[in-house]
N, C-alpha and C positions, 0 to 999 in steps of 0.2 A: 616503371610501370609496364606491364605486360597489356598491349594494345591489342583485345582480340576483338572489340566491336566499334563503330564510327558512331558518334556520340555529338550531338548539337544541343545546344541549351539556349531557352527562349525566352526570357526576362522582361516582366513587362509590370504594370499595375494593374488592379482587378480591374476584367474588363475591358485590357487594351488591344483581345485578340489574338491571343496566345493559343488557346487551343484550336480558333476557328485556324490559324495557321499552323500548326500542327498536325492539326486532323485530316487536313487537305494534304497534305506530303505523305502522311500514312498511307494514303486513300492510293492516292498516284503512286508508290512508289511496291503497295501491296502490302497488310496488313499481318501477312505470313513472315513480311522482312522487317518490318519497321515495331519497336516496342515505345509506343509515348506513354510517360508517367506525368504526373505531377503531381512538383516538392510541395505543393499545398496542402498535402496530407498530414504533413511532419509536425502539424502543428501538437505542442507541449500539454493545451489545454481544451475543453468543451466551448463552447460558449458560454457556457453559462459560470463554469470557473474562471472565465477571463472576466467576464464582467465582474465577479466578485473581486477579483486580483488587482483587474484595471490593467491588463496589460493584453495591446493589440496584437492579432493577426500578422498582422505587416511589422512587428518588430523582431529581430532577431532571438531578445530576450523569450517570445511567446512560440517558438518553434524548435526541433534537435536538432539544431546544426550539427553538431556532432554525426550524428547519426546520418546525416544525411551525406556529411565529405563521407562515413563508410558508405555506404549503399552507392554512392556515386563511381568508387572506385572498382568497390564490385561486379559495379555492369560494364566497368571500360574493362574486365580481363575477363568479361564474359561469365562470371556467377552469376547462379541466383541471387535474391533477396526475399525478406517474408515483408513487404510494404504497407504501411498501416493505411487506414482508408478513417478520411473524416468525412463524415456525410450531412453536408452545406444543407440539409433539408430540415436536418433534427437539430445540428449544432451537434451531434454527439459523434462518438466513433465506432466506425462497424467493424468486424473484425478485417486481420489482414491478410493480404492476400499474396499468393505466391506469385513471384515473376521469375521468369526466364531471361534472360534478353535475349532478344536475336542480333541480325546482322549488324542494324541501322537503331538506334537508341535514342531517342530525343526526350529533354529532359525541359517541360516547361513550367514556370508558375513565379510566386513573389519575389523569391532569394536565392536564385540558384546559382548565383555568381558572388553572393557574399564575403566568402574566405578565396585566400589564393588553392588551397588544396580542393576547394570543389571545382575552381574555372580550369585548374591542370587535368581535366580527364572531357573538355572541349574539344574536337576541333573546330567548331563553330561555335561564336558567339552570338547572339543575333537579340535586341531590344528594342522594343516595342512602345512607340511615343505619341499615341495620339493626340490632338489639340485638348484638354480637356474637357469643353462643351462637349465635343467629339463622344467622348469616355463615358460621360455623365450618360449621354443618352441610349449608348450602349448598355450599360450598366443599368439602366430603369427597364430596357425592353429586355433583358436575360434575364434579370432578378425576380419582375412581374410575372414574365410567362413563365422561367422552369423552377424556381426557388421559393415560389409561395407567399413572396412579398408584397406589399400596396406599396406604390411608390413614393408616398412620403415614410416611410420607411428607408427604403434603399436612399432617397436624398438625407436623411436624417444622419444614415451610415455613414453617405459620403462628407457631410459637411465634420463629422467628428475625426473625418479621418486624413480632414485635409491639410495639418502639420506633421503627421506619420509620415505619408507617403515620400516628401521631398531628404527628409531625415533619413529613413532606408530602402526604399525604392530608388530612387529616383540616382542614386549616388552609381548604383550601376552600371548607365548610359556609358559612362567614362570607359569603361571595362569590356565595353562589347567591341564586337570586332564589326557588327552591322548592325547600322542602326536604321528602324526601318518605321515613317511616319504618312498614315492614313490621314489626309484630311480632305474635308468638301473645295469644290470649284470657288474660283471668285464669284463665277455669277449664279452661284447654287448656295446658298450658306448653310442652306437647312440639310443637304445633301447628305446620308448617315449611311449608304449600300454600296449596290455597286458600280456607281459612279463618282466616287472617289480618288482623287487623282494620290498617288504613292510617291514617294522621296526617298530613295532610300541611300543613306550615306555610307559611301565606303572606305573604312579604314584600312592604309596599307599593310595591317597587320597580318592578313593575309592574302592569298594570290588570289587574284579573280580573272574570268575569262575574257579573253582578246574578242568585245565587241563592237568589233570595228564594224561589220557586214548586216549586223542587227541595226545597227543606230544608223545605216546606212538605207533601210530599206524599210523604218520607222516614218517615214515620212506618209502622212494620212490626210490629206488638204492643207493649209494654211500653217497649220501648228503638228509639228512631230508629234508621235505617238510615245518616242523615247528620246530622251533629250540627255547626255553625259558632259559634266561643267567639272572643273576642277577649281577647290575654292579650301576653305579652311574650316574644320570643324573644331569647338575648343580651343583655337590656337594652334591644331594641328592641320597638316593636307590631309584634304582627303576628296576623294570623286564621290560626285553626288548625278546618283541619277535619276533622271523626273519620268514618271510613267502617267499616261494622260489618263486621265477619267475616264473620256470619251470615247478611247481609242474601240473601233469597231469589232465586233465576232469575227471580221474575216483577216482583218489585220493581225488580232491576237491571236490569231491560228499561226500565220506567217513568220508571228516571229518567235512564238513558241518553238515550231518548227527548228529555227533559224539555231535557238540555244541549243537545243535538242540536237543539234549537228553537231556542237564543240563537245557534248560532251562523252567521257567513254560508260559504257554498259549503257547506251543511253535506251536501249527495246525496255529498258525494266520499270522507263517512266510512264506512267497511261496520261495522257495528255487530257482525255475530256473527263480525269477525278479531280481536276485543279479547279481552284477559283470556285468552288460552292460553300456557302455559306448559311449561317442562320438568319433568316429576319423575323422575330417572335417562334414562332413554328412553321414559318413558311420556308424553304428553301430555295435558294436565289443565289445567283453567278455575279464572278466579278473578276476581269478580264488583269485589271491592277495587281490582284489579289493574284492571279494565276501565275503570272508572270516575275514577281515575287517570289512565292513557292520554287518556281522552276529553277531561279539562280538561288538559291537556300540547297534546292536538291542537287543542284550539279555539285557544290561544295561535298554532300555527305558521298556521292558517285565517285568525285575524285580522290577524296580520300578511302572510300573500298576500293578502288584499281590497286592501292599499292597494298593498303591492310589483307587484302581477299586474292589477292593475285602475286 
C-alpha cells in the first residue's frame, strides 16, 4: 500500500461518542489538515427498505463493506472518493459527495474495523465503550434534540437493537489498539458531561509516549489527576490509564501542556479546540475528554513526522 495520508478509525455503538471525539481532533489539529468521514453513510438500504427486509443498521449484511475496504484504501494513497451521504433525518439518501483527503484522515462510525482489509489502512485504532446507561442517555439527548425523535422512540430503537449490537459491534473492542471508556464518578452516578472520569486501555500494539513527567506532576490534592496501572485486558497486558473527572482547568492546561512537549510538529495542535462538546444544543468542555483527544493526536503527529517528513 502506498501510505500517502495518516488514517485513524474510531469504532464505537451509536452514540458512544465517536464524532464528539473526532470533531474535537479536527478542530485542534485544523480542519484544513484533518478529513473525518463516517462509514455510516455505506449503508445498503433506506429505512424504510430495511424495515421491509428486517435487516439492521448495525449488521454487516445492511451496509457495502465492499465498498467501503475500496474507499478506505483510496484515502490511505491519498485519492479521491465520490462518498454516499445517508441522511439520519429522512431515513433516505442525499446525493454524494466529493472528498479529497488531506493530510490527517479519520474514519469513524459502526464497522470500520470489520474485515482485516479495512483495519490495514489504520494507524490507529481507537474503540469507544461507554457503560450502557451511559449510551442510552446519550443517545435520548442527540436523537431528541438534532434527529427529530420523542424519546420513546429512540428507547424503542434501542431496546430492538440490543442483540445486534454485542453480535457486530461490540466484537470490535478486541481489534482496536485503544480502547477508550467514558463513565460517571462513584459518587455522581447520574453524571453524563463533563465530569466524567476516562479509562483508557492501552494495547502494546502500538508504541505510546514515555509519560513518566505527566503522571508525575498529575497529582491534584488527595487523588491524582492521572493515574497509569498495568493490569490485563482479555487475557492480554495492557496499561490502563485513569483520567479524573474532576481534575481542574489549570491542571488540564499543565498537562496538556506536558504532552504537547513529547510530541513532534506539536505548534499544529491548538490546545483550547479540545475537550468541547455537545450537551442537547448547548456546548460544554471536558478536560477528560481533552486530554484523550491529545494522546489520539500525538499518535496521528507521529505518524506524519515519518509519512510527511
Amino acid at each position: 500500500m502506498d501510505r500517502k495520508v495518516v488514517m485513524i478509525g474510531i469504532a464505537g455503538d451509536s452514540a458512544a461518542g465517536k464524532t464528539t471525539l473526532s470533531s474535537g481532533i479536527a478542530q485542534a489539529l485544523g480542519t484544513d489538515e484533518v478529513t473525518a468521514i463516517c462509514c455510516d453513510h455505506y449503508h445498503k438500504y433506506n429505512r424504510k427498505m430495511r424495515k421491509e427486509l428486517g435487516i439492521s443498521a448495525l449488521s454487516p449484511e445492511g451496509n457495502y463493506i465492499d465498498i467501503m475496504e475500496q474507499h478506505f484504501r483510496l484515502l490511505r494513497e491519498g485519492h479521491p472518493i465520490l462518498m454516499p451521504i445517508y441522511n439520519h433525518k429522512t431515513g433516505d439518501f442525499d446525493p454524494p459527495v466529493y472528498v479529497k483527503p488531506t493530510r490527517y484522515v479519520i474514519i469513524e462510525g459502526l464497522l470500520p474495523f470489520h474485515t482485516r482489509r479495512m483495519r490495514l489502512n489504520f494507524d490507529l485504532k481507537v474503540y469507544l465503550d461507554p457503560p450502557e446507561a451511559l449510551r442510552y442517555a446519550w443517545k435520548v439527548k442527540r436523537d431528541t434534540a438534532k434527529r427529530g425523535y420523542t424519546e420513546a422512540e429512540v428507547l424503542a430503537s434501542l431496546e430492538k437493537r440490543r442483540d445486534l449490537s454485542p453480535k457486530y459491534i461490540h466484537p470490535q473492542k478486541s481489534l482496536a489498539d485503544m480502547v477508550v471508556r467514558f463513565s460517571p464518578p462513584e459518587d455522581n452516578s447520574h453524571e453524563t458531561g463533563g465530569h466524567l472520569n476516562a479509562c483508557l486501555v492501552l494495547k502494546p500494539t502500538i508504541p505510546y509516549p514515555d509519560l513518566t513527567d505527566v503522571l508525575e506532576h498529575g497529582g491534584d490534592g488527595a487523588k491524582p489527576a492521572l493515574r497509569l496501572e498495568l493490569g490485563r485486558y482479555e487475557g492480554r497486558p495492557a496499561d490502563f490509564l485513569e483520567i479524573d473527572g474532576n481534575v481542574t482547568a489549570e491542571k488540564a492546561r499543565e498537562l496538556e501542556e506536558l504532552i504537547q512537549s513529547h510530541m513532534p510538529l506539536a505548534h499544529a495542535l491548538d490546545l483550547n479546540k479540545l475537550g468541547v462538546y455537545q450537551s442537547g444544543l448547548e456546548e460544554k468542555r471536558s478536560y477528560p475528554l481533552a486530554l484523550t483527544q491529545m494522546l489520539i493526536a500525538y499518535h496521528m503527529l507521529t505518524a506524519g513526522a515519518t509519512i510527511f517528513h
